[in-house]
N, C-alpha and C positions, 0 to 999 in steps of 0.2 A: 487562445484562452480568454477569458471572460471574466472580470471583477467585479461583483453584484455587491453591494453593502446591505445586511439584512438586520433586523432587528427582530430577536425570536420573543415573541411578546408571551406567549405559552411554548412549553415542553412537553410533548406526550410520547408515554410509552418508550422510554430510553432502554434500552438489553446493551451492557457491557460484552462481549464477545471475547475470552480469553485465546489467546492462540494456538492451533491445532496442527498437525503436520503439514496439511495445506493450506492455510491463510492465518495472516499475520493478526493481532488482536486488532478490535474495531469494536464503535460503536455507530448502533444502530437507535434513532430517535426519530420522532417525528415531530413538526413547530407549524405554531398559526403566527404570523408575521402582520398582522393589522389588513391583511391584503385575501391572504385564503389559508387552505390549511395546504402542509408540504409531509405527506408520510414517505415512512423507510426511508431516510437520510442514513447512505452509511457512509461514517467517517473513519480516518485512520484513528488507530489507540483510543487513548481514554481521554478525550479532550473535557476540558471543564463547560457544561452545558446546563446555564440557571435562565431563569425567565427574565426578560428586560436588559437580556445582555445582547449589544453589539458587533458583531462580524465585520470585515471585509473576506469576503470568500471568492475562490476559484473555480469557475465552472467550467470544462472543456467546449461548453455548448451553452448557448446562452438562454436562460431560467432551466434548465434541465436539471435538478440536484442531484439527478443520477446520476453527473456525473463530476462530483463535487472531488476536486483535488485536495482543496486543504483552504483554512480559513488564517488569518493573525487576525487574535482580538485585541483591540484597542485598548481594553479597560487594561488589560494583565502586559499586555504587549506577546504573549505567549504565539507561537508559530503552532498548529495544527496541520502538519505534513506528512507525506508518504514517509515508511521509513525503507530506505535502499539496504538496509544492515540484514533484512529478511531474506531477500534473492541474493546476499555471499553465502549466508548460512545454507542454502539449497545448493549452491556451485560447489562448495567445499564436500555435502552430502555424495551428490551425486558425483563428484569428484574420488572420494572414498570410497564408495561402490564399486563404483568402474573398476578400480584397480583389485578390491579386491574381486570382483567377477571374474576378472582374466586371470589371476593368478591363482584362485583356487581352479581354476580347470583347465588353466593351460600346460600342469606338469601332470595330468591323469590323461591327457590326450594320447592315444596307442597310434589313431593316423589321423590322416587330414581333417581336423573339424573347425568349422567355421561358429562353432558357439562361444569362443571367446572372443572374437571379434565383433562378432553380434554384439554381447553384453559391453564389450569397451566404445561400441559406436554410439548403443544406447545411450549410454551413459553420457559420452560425448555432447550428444543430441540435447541432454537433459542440462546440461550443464551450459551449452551453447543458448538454447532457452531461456535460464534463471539469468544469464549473465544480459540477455538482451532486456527481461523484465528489470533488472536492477540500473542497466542504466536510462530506462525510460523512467523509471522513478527518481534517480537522481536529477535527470532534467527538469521533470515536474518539482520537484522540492527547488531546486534554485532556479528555478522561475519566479514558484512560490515567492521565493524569498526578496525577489527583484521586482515584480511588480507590487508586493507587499511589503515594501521597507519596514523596519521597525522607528515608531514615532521614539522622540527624546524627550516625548510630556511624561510617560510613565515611569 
């Protein structure tokens, strides 16, 4: 991971992003930093984004903002990070699923069917997925938060 300090001198084109069954809220902006311009910045939630404000930010790859973890800004002290609370909510989903997929058809089964198995694997599968996305976001987030201390000027 990558800590760039930027200073977003203009804001263009910011779309708040409310959350949908498949991804968590975001925003989406684009900033001219004194240097060049940077479109389709997408960040977690709804981070506070004014002109002449300062960042310390995360980038998995270094100037790439595409792949921007999360920023703490100085001025507020405020932390801009994944939130890991999205992939429990998909574990618990697909968690509820599963069970109920096998259990409405595992008492109408007359002989051997393997569709409730399927559906409880599926499900398995899905839940093994969100649980591996949640904790690579928790890592990222207390990374975040470790190589981004919070100052004690604010």
């Amino acid at each position: 991971m990558n800590v760039v300090t930027v200073r977003f001198e203009e804001i263009h084109q910011v779309r708040r992003i409310r959350a949908n069954r498949a991804l968590p809220q975001r925003t989406v902006f684009g900033f001219s930093d004194g240097i060049g311009y940077t479109p389709q910045v997408t960040a977690p939630g709804f981070p506070r984004l004014e002109p002449g404000m300062t960042v310390h930010a995360v980038l998995r790859e270094p100037g790439n903002w595409n792949t921007l973890v999360g920023w703490r800004d100085p001025g507020t002290n405020e932390l801009m990070a994944p939130n890991p609370s999205w992939h429990l909510k998909g574990i618990v989903f697909f968690a509820v699923w599963g069970v109920i997929a096998v259990a409405t058809t595992l008492p109408f089964q007359t002989t051997h069917s393997w569709a409730p198995f399927v559906a409880g694997a599926l499900a398995g599968l899905a839940c093994v997925s969100e649980a591996t996305k949640w904790r690579l976001k928790e890592r990222e987030r207390r990374a975040i938060e470790e190589l981004l201390p919070a100052s004690h000027d604010a």
